[in-house]
C-alpha positions as CSV (number, residue, x, y, z in Angstrom):
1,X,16.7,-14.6,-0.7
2,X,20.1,-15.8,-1.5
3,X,22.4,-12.8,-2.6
4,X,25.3,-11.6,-4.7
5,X,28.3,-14.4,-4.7
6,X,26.8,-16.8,-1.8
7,X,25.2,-17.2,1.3
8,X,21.8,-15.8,2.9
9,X,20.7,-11.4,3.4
10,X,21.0,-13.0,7.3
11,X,24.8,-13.3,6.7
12,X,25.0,-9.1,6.2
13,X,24.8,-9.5,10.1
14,X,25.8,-5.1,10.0
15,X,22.4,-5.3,8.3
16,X,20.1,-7.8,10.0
17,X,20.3,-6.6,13.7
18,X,18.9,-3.3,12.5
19,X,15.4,-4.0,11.3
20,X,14.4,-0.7,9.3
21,X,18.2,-0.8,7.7
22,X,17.2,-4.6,6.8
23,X,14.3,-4.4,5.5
24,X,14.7,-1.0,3.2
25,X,17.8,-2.5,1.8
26,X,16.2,-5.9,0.7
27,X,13.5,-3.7,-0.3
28,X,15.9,-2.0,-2.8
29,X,17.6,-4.6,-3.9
30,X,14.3,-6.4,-5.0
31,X,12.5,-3.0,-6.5
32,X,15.4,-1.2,-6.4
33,X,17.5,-3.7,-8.6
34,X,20.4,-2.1,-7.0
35,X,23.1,-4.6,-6.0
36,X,24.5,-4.7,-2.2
37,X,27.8,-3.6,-3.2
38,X,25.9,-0.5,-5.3
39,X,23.3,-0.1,-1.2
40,X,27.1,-0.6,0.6
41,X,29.3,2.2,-1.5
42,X,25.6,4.6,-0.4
43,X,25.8,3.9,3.4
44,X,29.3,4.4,3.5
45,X,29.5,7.2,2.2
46,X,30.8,10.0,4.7
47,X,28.8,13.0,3.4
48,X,25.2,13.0,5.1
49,X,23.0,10.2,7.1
50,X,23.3,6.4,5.9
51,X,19.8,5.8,7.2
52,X,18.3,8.9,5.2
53,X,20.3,8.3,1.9
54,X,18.3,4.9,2.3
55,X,15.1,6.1,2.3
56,X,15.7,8.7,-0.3
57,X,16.6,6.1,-2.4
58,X,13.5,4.1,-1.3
59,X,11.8,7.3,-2.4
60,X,12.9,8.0,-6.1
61,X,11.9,4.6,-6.9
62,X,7.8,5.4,-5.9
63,X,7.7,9.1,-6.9
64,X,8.7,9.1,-10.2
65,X,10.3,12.4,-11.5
66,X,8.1,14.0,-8.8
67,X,5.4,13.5,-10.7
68,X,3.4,11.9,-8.0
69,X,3.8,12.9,-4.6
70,X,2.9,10.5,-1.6
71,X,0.0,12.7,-1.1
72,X,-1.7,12.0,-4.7
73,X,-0.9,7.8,-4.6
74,X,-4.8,7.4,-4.5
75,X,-4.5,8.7,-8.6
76,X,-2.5,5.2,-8.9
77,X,-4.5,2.9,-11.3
78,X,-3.8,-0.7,-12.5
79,X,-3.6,-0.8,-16.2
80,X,-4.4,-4.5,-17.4
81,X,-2.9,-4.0,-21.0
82,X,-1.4,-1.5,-23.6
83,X,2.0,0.6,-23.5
84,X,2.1,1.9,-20.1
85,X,0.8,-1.8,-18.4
86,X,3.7,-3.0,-17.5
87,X,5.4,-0.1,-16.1
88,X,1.9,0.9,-14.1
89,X,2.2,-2.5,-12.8
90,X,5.3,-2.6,-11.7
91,X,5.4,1.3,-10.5
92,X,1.9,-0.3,-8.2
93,X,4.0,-3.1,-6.8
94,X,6.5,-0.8,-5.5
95,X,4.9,1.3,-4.3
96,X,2.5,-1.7,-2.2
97,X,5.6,-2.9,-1.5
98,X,7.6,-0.4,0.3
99,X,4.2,0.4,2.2
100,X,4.6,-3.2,3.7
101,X,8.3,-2.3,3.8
102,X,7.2,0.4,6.4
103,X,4.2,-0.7,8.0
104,X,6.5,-3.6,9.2
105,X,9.2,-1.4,10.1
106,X,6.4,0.4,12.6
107,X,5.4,-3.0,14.1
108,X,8.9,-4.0,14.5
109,X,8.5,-7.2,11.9
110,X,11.5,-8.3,9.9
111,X,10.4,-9.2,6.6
112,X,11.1,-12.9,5.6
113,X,12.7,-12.0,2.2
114,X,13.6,-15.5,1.8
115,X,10.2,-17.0,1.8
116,X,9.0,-14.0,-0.1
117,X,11.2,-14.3,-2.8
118,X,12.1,-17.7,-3.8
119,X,15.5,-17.7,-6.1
120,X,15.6,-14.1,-5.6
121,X,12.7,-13.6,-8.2
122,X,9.7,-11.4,-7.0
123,X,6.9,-13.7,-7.4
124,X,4.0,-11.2,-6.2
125,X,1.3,-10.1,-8.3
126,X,-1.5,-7.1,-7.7
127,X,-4.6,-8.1,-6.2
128,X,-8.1,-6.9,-6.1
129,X,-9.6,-6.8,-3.1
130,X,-13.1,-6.6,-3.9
131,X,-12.5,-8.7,-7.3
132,X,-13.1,-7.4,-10.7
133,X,-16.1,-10.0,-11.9
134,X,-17.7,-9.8,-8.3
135,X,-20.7,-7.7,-7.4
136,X,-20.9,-7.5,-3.5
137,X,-23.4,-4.6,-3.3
138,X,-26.2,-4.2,-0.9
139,X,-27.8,-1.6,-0.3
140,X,-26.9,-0.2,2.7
141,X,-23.1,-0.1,1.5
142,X,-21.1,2.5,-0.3
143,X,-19.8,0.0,-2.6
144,X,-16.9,0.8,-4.7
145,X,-17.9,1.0,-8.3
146,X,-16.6,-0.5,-11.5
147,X,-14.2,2.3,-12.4
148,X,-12.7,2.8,-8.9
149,X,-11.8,-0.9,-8.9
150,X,-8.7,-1.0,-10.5
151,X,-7.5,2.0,-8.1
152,X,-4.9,1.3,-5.3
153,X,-7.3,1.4,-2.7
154,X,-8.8,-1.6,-3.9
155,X,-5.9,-3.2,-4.7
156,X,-3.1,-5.4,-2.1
157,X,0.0,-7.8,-2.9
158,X,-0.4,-11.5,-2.9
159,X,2.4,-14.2,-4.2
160,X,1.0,-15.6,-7.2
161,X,-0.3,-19.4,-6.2
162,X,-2.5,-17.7,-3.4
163,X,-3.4,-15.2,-6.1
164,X,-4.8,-18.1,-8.4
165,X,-6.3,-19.6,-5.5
166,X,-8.3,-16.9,-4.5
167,X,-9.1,-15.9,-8.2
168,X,-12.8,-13.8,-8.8
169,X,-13.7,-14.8,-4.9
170,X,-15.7,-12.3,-3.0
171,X,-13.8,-10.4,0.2
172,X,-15.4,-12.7,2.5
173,X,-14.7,-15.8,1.3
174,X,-11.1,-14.0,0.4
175,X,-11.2,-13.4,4.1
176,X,-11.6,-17.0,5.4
177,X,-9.4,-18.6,2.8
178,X,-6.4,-16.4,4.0
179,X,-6.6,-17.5,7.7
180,X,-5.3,-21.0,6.5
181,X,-2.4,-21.8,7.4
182,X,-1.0,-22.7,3.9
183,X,-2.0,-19.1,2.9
184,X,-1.5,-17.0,6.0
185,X,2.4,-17.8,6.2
186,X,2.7,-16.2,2.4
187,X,0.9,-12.9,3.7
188,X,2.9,-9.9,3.6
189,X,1.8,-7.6,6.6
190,X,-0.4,-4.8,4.6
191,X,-2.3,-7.7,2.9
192,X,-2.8,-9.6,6.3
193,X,-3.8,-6.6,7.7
194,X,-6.7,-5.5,5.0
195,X,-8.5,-8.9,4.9
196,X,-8.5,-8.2,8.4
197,X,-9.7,-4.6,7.8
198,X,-7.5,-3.5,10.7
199,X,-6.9,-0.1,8.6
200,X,-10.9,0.5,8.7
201,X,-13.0,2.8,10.8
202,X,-16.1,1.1,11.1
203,X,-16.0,-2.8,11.9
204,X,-19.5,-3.2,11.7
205,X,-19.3,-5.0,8.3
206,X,-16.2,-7.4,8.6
207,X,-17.4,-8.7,5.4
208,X,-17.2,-6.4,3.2
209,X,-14.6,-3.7,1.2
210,X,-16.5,-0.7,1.0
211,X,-15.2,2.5,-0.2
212,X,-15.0,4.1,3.1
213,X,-12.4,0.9,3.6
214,X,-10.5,1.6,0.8
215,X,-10.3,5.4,1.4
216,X,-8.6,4.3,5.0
217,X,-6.8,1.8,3.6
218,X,-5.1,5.2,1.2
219,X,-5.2,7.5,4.2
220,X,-2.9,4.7,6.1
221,X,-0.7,4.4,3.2
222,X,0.1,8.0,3.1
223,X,0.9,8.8,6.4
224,X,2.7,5.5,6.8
225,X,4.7,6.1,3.9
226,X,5.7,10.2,5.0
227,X,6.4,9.0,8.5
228,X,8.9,6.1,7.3
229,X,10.3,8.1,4.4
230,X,11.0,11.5,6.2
């Protein structure tokens, strides 16, 4: 990701060594759209902690107006079209975001902003998990229904050619496309980690994103996101 002026986020070598400080801040900058000089002036500040002004300001951007708390994200729903669509959208992919933004942080990862976003231009785009036009149901499974769909907890980040590649595939064939190498570098760490269905409690059906997976996949979100953000 090349920033302000010239020169690479790895340069901001006050930044890089520290992995939570590095990855919040390119998380801001990207969803944030705050510039580093704007992030700087905040650290630097001498009233308060640098590291919790950071998250606060992580914060604001996924509760809007206090409107919804981290505890009610599961009422998140992907709006395809009409007045709110675009800012639903985007409001999603922030909030996805800075879930990957912590869920990294915890496994000690340092995102690669630079092969996430090419040109410094967010090139992800919402994903279902259990697609839209597919019907995986059986009858043993608690499948999640039409409606429940277009909620976050069927719904991940993937850059936009895997996106298209994947298109109205089931989970499982999702599943074995993503371990390609071509397609597995692109994978941000939440994302990686659902086709995996490392957030589920019962691996008995590897196959398959039930709504038992998705409410996990929630439950993971939340206390990822309270942990990192308090």
């Amino acid at each position: 990701m090349v920033i302000e002026n010239n020169g690479y986020f790895s340069e901001l070598n006050e930044w890089y060594d520290d992995i939570l400080i590095y990855n919040i801040v390119g998380f801001l900058h990207i969803y944030g759209r705050m510039s580093f000089k704007e992030i700087k002036e905040n650290i630097n500040d001498p009233n308060g902690d640098p590291i919790q002004k950071l998250k606060d300001m992580s914060k604001k951007l996924i509760i809007k107006n206090h409107i919804l708390a981290i505890c009610e994200l599961d009422k998140l729903k992907y709006v395809k079209r009409g007045r709110r669509a675009a800012d639903r959208k985007r409001h999603i992919k922030t909030v996805l975001f800075l879930f990957n933004v912590a869920y990294a942080t915890e496994l000690g990862i340092r995102l690669d902003f630079d092969n996430f976003f090419k040109n410094g231009e967010d090139n992800f785009q919402i994903e279902h998990i259990n697609a839209i036009g597919y019907n995986d149901k059986t009858n043993e499974i608690d499948e999640i229904n039409g409606k429940e769909k277009d909620f976050i907890l069927n719904l991940s980040l993937l850059d936009k050619e895997t996106n298209q590649d994947l298109s109205f595939n089931s989970f499982s064939i999702k599943q074995k496309m993503l371990k390609k190498d071509e397609y597995a570098r692109r994978l941000l760490p939440c994302t990686n980690a659902v086709f995996k269905k490392c957030f589920s409690k019962d691996s008995s059906n590897m196959d398959f994103w039930s709504k038992e997976d998705g409410c996990a996949y929630i439950e993971k979100m939340k206390s990822t996101l309270k942990k990192f953000l308090n």
